[in-house]
N, CA, C and O atoms as a Tinker XYZ file with bonds, in Angstrom:
   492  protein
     1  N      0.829000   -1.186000    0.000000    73     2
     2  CA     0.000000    0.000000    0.000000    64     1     3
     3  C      0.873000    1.250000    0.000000    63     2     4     5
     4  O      1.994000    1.269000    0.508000    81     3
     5  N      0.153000    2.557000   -0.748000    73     3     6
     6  CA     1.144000    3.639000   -0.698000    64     5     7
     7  C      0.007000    4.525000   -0.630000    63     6     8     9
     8  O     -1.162000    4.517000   -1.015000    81     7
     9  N      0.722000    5.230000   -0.046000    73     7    10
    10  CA     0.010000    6.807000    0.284000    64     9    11
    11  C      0.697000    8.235000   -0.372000    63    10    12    13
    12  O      1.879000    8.579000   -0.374000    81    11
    13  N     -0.454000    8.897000   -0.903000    73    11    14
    14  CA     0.390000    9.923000   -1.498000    64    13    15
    15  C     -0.092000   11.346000   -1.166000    63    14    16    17
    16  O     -1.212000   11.562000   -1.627000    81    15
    17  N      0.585000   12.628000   -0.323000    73    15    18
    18  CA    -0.084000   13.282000    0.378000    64    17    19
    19  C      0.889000   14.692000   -0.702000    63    18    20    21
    20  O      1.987000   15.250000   -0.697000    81    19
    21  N     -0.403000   14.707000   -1.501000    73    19    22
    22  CA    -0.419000   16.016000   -2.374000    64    21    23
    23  C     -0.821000   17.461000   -1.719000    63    22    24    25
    24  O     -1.410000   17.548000   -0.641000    81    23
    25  N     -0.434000   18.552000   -2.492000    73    23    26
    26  CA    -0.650000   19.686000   -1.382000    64    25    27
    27  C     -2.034000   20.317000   -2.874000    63    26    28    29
    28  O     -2.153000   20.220000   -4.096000    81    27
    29  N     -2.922000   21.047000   -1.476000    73    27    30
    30  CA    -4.237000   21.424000   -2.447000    64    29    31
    31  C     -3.532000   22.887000   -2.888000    63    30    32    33
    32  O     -2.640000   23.548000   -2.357000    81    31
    33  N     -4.391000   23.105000   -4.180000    73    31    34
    34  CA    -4.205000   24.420000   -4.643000    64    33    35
    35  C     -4.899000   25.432000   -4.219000    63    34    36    37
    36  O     -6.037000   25.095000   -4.544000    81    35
    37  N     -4.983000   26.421000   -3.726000    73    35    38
    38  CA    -6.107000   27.527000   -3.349000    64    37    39
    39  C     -6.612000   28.456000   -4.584000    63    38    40    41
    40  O     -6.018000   29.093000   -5.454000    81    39
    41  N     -8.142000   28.214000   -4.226000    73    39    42
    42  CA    -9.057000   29.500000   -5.401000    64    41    43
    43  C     -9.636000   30.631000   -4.528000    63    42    44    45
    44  O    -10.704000   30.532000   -3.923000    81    43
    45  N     -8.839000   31.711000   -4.519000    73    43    46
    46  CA    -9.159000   32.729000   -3.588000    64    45    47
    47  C    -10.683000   32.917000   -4.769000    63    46    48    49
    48  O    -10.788000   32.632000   -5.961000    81    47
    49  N    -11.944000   33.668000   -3.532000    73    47    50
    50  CA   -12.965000   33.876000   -4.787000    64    49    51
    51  C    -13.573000   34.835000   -3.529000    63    50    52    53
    52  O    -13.411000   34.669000   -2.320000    81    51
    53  N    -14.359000   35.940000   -4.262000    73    51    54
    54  CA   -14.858000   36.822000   -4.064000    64    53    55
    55  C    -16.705000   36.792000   -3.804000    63    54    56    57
    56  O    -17.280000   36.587000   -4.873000    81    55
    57  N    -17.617000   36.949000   -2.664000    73    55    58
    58  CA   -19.032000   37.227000   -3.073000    64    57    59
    59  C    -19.418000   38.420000   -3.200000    63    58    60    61
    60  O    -19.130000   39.374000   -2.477000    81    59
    61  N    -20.243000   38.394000   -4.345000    73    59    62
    62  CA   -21.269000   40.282000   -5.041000    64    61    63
    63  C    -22.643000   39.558000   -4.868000    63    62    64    65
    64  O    -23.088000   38.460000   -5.202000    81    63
    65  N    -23.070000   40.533000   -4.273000    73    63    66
    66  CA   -24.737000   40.231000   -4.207000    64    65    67
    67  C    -25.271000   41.380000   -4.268000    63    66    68    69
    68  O    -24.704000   42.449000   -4.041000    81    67
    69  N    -26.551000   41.190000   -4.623000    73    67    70
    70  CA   -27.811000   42.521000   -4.359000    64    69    71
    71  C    -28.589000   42.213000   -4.008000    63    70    72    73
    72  O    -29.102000   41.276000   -4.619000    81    71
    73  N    -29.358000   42.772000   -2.672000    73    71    74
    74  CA   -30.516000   42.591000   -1.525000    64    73    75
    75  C    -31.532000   43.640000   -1.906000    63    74    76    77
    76  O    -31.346000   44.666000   -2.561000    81    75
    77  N    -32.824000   43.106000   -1.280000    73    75    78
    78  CA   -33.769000   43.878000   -1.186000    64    77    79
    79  C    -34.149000   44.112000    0.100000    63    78    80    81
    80  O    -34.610000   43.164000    0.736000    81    79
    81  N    -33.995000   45.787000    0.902000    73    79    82
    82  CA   -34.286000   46.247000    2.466000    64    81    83
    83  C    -35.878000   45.888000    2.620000    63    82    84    85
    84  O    -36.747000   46.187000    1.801000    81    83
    85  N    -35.995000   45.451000    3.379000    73    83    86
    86  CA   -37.368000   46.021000    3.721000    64    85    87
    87  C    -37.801000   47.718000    4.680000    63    86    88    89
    88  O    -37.666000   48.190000    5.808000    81    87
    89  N    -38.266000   48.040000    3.578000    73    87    90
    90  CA   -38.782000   49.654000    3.405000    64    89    91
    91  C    -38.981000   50.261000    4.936000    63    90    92    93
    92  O    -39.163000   51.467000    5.100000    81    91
    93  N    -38.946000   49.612000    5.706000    73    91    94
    94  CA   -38.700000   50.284000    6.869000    64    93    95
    95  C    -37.164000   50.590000    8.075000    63    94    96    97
    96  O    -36.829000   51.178000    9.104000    81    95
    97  N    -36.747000   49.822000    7.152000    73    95    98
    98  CA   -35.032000   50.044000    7.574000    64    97    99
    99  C    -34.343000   50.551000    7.143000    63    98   100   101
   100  O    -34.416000   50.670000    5.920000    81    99
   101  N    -32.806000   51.412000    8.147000    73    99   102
   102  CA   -32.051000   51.638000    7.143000    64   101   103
   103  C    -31.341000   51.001000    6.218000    63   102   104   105
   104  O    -30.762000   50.047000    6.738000    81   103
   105  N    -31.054000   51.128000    4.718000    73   103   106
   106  CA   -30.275000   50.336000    3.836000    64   105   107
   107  C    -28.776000   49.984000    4.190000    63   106   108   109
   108  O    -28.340000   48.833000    4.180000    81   107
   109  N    -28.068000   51.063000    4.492000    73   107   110
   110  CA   -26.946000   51.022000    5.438000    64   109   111
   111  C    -26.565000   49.432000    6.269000    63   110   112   113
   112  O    -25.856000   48.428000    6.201000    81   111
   113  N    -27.645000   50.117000    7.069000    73   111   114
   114  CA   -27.661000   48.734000    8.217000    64   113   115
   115  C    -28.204000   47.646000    7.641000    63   114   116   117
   116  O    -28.061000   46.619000    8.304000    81   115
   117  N    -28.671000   47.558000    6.818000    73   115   118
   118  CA   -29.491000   45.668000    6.436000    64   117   119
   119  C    -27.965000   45.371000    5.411000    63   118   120   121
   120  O    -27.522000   44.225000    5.480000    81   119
   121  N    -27.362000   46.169000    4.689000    73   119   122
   122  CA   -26.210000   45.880000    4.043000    64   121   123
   123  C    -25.195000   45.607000    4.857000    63   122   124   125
   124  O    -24.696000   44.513000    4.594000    81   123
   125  N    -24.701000   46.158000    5.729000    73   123   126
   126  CA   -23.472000   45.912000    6.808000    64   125   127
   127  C    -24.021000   44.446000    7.833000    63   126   128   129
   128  O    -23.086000   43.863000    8.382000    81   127
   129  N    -25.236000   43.951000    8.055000    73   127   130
   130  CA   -25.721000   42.395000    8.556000    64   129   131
   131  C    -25.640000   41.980000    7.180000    63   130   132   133
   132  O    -24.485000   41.616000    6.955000    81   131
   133  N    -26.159000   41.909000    6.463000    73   131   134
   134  CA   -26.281000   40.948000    5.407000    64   133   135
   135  C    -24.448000   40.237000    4.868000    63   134   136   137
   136  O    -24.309000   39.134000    4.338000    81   135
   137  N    -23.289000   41.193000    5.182000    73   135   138
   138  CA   -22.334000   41.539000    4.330000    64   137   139
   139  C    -21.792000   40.905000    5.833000    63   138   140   141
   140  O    -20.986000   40.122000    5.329000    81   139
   141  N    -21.647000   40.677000    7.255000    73   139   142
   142  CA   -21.482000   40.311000    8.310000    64   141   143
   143  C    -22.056000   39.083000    8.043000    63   142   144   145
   144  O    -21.419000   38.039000    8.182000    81   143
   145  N    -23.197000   39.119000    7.674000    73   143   146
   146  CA   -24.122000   37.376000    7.683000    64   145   147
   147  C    -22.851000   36.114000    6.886000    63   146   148   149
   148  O    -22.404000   34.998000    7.152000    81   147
   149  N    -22.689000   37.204000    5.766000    73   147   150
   150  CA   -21.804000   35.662000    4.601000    64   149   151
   151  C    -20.035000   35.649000    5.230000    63   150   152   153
   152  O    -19.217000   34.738000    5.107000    81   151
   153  N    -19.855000   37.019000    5.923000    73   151   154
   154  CA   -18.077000   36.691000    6.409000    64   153   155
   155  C    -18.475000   35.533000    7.945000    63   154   156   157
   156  O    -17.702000   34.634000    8.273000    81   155
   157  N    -19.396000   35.736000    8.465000    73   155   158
   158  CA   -19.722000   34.510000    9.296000    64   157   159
   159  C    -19.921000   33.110000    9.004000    63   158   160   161
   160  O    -19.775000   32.160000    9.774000    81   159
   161  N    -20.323000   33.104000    7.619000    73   159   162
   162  CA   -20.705000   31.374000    6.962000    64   161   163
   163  C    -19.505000   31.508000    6.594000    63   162   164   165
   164  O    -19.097000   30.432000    7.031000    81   163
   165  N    -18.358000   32.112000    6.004000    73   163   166
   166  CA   -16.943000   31.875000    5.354000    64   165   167
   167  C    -16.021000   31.566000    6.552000    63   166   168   169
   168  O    -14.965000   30.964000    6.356000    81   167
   169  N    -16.378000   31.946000    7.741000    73   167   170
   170  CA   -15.198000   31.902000    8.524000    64   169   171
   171  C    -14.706000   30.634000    8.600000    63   170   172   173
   172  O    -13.514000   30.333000    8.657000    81   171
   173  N    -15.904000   29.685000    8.599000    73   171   174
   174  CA   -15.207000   28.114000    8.163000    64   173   175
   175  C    -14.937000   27.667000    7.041000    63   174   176   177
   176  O    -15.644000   27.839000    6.048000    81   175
   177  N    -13.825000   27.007000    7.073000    73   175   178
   178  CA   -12.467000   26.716000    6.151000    64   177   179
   179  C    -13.220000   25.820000    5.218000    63   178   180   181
   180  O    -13.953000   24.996000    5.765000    81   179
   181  N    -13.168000   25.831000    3.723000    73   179   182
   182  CA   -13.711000   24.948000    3.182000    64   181   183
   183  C    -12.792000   23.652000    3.167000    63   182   184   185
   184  O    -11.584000   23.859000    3.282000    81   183
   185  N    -13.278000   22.178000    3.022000    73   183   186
   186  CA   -12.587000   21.279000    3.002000    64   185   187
   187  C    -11.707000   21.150000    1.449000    63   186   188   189
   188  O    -12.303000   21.562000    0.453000    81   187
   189  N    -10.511000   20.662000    1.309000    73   187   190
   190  CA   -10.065000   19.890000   -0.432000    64   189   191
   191  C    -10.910000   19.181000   -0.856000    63   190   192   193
   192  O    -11.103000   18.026000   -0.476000    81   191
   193  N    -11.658000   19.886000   -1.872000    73   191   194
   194  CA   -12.770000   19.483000   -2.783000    64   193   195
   195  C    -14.227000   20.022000   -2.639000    63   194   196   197
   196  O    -15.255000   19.526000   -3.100000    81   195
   197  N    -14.104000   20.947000   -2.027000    73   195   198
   198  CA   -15.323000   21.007000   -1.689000    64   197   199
   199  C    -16.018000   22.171000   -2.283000    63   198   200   201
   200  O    -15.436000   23.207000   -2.602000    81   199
   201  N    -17.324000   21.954000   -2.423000    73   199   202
   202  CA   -18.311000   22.887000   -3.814000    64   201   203
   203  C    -18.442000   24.169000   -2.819000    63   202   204   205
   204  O    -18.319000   24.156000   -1.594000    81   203
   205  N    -18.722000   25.273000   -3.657000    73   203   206
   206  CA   -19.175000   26.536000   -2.979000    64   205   207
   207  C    -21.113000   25.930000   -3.344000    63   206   208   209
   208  O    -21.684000   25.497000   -4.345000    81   207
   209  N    -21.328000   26.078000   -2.628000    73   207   210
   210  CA   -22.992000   26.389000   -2.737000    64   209   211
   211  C    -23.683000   27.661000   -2.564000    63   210   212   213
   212  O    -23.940000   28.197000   -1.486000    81   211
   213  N    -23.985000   28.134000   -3.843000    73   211   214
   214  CA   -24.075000   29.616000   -4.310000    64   213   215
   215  C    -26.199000   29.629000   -3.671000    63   214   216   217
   216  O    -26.852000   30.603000   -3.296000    81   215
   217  N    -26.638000   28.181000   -3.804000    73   215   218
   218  CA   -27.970000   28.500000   -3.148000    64   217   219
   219  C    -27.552000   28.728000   -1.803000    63   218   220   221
   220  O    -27.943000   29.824000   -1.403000    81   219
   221  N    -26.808000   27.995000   -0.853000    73   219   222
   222  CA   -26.948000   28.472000    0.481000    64   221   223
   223  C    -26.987000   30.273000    0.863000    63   222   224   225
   224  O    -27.775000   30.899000    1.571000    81   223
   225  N    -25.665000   30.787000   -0.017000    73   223   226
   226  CA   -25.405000   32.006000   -0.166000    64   225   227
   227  C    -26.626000   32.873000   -0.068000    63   226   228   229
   228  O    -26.543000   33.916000    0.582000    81   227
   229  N    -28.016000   32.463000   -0.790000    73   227   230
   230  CA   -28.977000   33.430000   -1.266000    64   229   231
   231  C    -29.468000   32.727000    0.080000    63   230   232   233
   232  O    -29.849000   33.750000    0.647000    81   231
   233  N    -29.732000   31.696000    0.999000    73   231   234
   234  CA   -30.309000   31.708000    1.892000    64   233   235
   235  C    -29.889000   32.179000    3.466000    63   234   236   237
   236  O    -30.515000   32.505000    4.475000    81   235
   237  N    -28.555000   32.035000    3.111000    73   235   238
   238  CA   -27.717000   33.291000    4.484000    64   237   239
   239  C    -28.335000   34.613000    4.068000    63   238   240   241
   240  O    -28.743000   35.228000    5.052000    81   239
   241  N    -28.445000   34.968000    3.418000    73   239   242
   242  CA   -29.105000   36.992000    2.449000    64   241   243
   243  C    -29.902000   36.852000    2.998000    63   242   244   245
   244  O    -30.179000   37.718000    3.828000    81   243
   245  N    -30.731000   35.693000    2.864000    73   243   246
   246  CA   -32.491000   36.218000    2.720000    64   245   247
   247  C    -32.895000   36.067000    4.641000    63   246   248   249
   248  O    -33.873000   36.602000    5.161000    81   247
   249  N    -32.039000   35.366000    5.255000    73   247   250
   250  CA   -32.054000   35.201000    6.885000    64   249   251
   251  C    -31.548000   36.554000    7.196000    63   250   252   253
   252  O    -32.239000   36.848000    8.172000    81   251
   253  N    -30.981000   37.287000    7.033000    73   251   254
   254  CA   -29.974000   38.229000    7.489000    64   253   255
   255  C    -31.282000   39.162000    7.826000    63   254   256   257
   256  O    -32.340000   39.039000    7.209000    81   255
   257  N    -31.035000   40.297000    9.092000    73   255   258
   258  CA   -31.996000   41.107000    9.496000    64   257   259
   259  C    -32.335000   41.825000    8.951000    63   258   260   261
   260  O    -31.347000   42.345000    8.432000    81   259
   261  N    -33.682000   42.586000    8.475000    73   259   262
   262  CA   -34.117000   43.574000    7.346000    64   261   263
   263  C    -33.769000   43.051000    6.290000    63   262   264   265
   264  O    -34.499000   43.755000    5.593000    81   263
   265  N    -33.149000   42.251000    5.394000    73   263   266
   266  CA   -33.495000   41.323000    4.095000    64   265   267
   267  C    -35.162000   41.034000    3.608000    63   266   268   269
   268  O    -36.051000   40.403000    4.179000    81   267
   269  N    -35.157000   41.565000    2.687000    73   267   270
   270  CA   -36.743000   41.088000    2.234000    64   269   271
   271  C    -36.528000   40.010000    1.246000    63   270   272   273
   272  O    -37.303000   39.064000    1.102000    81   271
   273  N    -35.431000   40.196000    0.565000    73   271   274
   274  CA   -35.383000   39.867000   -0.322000    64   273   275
   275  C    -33.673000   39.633000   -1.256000    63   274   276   277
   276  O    -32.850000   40.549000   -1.234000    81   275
   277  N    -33.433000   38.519000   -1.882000    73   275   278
   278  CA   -31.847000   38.782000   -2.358000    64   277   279
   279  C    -32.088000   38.326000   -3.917000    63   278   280   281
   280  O    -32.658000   37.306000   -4.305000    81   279
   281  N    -31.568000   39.240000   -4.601000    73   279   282
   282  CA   -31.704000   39.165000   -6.325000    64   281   283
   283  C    -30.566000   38.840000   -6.740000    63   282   284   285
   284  O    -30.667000   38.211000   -7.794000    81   283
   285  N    -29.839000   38.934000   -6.507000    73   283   286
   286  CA   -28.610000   38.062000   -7.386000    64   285   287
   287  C    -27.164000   38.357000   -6.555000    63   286   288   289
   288  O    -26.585000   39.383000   -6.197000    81   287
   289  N    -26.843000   36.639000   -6.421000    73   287   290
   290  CA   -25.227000   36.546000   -5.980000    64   289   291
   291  C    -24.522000   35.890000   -6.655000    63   290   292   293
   292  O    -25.004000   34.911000   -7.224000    81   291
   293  N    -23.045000   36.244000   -6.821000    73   291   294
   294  CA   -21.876000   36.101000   -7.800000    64   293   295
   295  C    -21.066000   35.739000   -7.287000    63   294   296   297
   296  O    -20.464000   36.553000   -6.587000    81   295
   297  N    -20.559000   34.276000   -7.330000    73   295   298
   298  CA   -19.233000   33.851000   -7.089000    64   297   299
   299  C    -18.056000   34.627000   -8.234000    63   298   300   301
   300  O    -18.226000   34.625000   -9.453000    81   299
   301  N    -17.058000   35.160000   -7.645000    73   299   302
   302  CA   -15.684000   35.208000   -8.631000    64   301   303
   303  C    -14.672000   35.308000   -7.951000    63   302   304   305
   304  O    -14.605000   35.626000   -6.764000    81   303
   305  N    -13.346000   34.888000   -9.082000    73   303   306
   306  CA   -12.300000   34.643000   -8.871000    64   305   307
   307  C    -11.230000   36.029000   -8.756000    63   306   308   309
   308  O    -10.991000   36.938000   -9.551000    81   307
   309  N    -10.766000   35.742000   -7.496000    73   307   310
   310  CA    -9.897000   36.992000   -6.648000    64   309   311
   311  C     -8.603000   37.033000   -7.135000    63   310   312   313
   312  O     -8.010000   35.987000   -6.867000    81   311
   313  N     -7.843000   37.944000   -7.831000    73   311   314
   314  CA    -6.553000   37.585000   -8.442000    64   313   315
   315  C     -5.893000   38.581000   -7.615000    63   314   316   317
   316  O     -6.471000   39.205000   -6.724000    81   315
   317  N     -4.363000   38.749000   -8.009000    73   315   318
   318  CA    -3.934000   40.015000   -7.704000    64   317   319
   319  C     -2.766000   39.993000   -6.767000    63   318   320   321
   320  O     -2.407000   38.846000   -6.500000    81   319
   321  N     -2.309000   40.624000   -6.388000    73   319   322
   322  CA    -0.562000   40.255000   -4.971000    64   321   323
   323  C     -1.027000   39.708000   -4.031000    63   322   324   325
   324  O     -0.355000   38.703000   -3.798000    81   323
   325  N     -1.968000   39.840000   -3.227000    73   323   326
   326  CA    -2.329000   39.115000   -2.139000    64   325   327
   327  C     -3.031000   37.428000   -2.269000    63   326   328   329
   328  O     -3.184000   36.447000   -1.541000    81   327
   329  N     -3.312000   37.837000   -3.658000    73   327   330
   330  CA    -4.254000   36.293000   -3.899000    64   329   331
   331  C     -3.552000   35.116000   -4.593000    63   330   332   333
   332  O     -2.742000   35.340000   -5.492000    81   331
   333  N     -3.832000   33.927000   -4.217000    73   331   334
   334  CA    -3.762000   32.639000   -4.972000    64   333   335
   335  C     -3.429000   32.601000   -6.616000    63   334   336   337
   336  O     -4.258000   33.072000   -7.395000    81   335
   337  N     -2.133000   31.999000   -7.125000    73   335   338
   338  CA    -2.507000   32.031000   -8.502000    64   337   339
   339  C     -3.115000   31.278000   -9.447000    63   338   340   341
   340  O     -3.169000   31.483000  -10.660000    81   339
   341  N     -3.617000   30.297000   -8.740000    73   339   342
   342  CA    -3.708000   28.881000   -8.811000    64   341   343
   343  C     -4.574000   29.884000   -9.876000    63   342   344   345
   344  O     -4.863000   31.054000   -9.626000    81   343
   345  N     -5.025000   28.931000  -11.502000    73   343   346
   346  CA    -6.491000   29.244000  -12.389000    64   345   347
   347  C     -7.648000   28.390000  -12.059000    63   346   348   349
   348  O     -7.760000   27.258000  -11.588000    81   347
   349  N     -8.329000   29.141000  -12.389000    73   347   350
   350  CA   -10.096000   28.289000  -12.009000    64   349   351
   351  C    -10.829000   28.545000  -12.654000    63   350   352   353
   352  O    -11.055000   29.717000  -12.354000    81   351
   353  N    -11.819000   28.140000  -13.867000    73   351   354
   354  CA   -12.739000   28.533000  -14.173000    64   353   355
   355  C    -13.848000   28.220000  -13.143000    63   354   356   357
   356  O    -14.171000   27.110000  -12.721000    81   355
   357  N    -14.350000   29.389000  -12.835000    73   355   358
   358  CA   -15.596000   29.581000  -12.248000    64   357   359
   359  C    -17.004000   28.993000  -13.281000    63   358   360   361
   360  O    -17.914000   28.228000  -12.961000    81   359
   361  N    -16.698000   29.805000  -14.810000    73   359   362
   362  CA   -18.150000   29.534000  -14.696000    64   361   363
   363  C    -18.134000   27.921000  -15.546000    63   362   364   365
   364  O    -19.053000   27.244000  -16.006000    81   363
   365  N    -16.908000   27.746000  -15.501000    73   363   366
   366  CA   -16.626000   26.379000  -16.824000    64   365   367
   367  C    -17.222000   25.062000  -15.504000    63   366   368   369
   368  O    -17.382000   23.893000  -15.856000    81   367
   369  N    -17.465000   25.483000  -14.135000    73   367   370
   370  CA   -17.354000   24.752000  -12.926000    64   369   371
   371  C    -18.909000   25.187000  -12.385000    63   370   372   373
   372  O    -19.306000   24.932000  -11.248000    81   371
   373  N    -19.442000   25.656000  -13.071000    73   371   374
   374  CA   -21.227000   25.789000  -12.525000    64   373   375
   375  C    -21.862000   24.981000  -12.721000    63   374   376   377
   376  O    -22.133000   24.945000  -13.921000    81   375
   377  N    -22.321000   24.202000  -12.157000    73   375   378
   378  CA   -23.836000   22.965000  -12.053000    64   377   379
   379  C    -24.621000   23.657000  -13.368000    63   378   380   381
   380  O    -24.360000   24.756000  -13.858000    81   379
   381  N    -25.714000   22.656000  -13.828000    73   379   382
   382  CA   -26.242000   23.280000  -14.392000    64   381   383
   383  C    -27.511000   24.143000  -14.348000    63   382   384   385
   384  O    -28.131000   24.710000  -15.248000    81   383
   385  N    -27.686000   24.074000  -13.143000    73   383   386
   386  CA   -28.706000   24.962000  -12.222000    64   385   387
   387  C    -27.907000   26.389000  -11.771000    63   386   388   389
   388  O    -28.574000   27.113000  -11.032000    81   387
   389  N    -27.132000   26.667000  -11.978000    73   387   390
   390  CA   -26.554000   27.450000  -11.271000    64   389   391
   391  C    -26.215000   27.844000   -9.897000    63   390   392   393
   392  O    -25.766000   28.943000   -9.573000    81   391
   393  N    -26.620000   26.253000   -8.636000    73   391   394
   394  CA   -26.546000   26.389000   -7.745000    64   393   395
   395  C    -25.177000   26.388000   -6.884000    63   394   396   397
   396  O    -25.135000   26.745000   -5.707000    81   395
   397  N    -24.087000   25.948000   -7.613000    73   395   398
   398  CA   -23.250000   25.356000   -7.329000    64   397   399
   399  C    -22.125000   25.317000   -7.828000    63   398   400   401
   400  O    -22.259000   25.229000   -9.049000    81   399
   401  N    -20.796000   25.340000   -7.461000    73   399   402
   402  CA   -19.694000   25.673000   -8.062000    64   401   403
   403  C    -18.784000   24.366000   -7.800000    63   402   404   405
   404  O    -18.301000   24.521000   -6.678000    81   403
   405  N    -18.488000   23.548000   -8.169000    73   403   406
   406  CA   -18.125000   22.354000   -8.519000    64   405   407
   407  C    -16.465000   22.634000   -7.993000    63   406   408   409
   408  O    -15.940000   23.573000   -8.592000    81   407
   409  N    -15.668000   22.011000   -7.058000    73   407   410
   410  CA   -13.832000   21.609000   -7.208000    64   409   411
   411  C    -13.471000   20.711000   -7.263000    63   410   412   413
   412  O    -14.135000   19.700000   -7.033000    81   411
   413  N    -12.110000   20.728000   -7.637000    73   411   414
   414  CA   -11.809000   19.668000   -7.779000    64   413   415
   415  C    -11.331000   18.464000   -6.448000    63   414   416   417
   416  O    -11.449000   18.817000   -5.274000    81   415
   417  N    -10.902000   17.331000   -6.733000    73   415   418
   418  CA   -10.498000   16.902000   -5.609000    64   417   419
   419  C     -9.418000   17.440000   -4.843000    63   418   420   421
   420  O     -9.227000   17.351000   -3.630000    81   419
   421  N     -8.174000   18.490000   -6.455000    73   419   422
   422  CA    -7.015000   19.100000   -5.389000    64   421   423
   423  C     -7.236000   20.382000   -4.861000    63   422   424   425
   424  O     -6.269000   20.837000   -4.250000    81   423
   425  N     -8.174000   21.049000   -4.919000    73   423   426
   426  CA    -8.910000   22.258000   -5.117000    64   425   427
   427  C     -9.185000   22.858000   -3.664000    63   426   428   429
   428  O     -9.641000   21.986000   -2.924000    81   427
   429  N     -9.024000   24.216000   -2.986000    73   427   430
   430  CA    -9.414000   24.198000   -2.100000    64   429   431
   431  C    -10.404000   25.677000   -2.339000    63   430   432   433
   432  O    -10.244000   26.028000   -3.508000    81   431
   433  N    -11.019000   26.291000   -1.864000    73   431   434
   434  CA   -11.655000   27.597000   -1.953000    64   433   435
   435  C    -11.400000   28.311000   -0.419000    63   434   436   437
   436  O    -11.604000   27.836000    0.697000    81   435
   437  N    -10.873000   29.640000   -0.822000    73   435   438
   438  CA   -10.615000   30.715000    0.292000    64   437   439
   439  C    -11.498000   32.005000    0.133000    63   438   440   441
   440  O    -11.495000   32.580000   -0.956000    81   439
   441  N    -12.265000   32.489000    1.189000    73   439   442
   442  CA   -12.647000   33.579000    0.905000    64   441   443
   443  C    -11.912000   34.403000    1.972000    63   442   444   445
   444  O    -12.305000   34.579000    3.125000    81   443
   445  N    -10.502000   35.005000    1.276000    73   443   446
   446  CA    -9.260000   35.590000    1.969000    64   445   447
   447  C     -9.135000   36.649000    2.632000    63   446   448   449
   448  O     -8.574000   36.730000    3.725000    81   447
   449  N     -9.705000   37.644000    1.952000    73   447   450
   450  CA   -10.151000   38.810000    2.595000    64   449   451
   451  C    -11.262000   39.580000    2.994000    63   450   452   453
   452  O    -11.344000   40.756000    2.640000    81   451
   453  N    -12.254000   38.968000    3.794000    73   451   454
   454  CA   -13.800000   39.328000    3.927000    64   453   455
   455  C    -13.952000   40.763000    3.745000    63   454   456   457
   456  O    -14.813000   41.177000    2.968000    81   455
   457  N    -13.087000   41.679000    4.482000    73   455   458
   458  CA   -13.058000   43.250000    4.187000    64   457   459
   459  C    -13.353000   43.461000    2.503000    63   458   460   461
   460  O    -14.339000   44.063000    2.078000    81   459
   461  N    -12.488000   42.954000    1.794000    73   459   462
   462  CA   -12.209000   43.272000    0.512000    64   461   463
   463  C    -12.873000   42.209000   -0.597000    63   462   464   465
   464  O    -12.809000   42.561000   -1.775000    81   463
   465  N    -13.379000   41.187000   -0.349000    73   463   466
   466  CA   -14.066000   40.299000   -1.244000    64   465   467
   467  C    -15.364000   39.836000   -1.141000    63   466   468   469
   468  O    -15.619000   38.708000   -1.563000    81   467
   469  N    -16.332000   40.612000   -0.586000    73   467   470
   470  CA   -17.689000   40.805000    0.226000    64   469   471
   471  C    -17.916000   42.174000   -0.404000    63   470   472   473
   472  O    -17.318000   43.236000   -0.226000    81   471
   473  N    -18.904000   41.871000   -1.159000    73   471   474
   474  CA   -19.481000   43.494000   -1.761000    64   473   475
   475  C    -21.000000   43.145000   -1.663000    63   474   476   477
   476  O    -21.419000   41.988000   -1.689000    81   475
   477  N    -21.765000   44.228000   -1.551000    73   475   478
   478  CA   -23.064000   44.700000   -1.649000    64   477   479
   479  C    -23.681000   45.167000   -1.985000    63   478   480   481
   480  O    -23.384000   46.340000   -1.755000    81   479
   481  N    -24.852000   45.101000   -2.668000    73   479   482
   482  CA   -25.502000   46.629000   -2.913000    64   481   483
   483  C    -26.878000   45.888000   -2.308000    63   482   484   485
   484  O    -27.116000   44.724000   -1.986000    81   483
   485  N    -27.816000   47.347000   -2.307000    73   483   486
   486  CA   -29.033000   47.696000   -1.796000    64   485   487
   487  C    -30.023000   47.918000   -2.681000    63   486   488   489
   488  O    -30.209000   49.126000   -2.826000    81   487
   489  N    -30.708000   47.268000   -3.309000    73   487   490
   490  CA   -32.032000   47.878000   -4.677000    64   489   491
   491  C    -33.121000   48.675000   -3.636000    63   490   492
   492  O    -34.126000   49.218000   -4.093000    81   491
């Protein structure tokens, strides 16, 4: 028997979403929880191989306080001096539902800088 202990590659990747406030809150504040809601589901480490699930994403949004509503979230790939160079197609790696972002077995996913790879907007 042999064992072979390969090192995973990292896909630094970025979430963009757009929420809907409910009209009695400030937008401000339902964006700064909502944008707090997903650096809280990231803080755990994804495993080697393991899928981003872009539906959970819209269901952390739509829990988040003053959320009425979440219209569209975007997985992408984070390049740049601080980031991973490893390549990834993102969208060559989408289910065909679009729920889901498929890795590989050597594959790992980082969401590296929550400050800087967590964006929002407010409709």
């Amino acid at each position: 028997d042999t064992l072979d202990i390969l090192d995973a590659h990292i896909v630094n990747f970025g979430v963009e979403f757009q929420i809907i406030a409910e009209q009695s809150r400030n937008r401000f504040d339902v964006l700064q929880n909502a944008i707090a809601a997903i650096e809280k589901e990231f803080l755990m480490k994804f495993d080697i191989g393991e899928s981003i699930r872009i539906s959970r994403v819209y269901n952390i949004l739509n829990e988040a306080d003053g959320v009425e509503d979440t219209t569209d979230v975007r997985i992408i790939r984070r390049v740049g001096t601080n980031y991973s160079t490893t390549r990834f197609d993102f969208d060559a790696n989408l289910n065909a539902d679009g729920r889901m972002i498929s890795g590989y077995d050597n594959v790992i996913f980082e969401l590296k800088l929550p400050n800087d790879d967590i964006k929002g907007s407010v409709l």
